[in-house]
N, C-alpha and C positions, 0 to 999 in steps of 0.2 A: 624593398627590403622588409621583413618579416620582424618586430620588433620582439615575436615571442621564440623566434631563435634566437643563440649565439651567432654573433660577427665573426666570432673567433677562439678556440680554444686553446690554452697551454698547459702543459703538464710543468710543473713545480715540481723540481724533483730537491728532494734533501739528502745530505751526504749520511743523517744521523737518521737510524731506524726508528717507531714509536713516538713519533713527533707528530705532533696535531696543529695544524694552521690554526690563530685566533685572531690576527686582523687585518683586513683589507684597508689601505690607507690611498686615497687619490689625490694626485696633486692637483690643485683647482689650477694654476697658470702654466707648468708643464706639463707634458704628455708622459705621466710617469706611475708608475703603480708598484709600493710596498706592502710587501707580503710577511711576516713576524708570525714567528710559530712559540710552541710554551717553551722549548729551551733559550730562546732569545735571540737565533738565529734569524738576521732580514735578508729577504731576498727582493729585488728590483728589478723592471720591468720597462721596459720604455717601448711606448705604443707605436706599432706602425703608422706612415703617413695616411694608410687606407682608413686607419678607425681616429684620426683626428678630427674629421672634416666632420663636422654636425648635422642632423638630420635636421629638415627644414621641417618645422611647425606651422599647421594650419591656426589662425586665430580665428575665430568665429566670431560671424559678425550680430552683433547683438543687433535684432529688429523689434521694436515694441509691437508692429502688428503682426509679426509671426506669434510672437511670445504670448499675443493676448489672446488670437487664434486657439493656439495649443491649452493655453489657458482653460478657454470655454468649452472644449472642448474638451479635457480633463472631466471638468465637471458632468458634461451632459451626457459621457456613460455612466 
């Protein structure tokens, strides 16, 4: 998976012409997404099961003798 694509695109559509989206809102515990434009109108969104499931994070493993490798080696260009 490509993180500097889109998973997914949706078209927002408004009933009212001349309306401009201003805030994207995410629900941290549900899979939910509001969408509020300047006349006051929200609209809601509820994520497919394909884009709930979390992308798995490498942790990197911290080595004092790589680090201090890289280190000296900084310097000694």
């Amino acid at each position: 998976m490509n993180r500097q694509q889109p998973t997914s695109s949706y078209t927002v559509y408004s009933s009212k012409k001349n309306t401009n989206l201003t805030s994207v809102q995410f629900n941290p515990v549900k899979p939910v997404i509001i969408i509020g434009d300047d006349k006051g109108s929200v609209i809601s969104f509820k994520l497919s099961p394909n884009l709930r499931s979390s992308l798995k994070v490498r942790v990197p493993v911290f080595s004092p003798e790589l680090w201090n490798k890289n280190f000296n080696i900084m310097f000694l260009d």
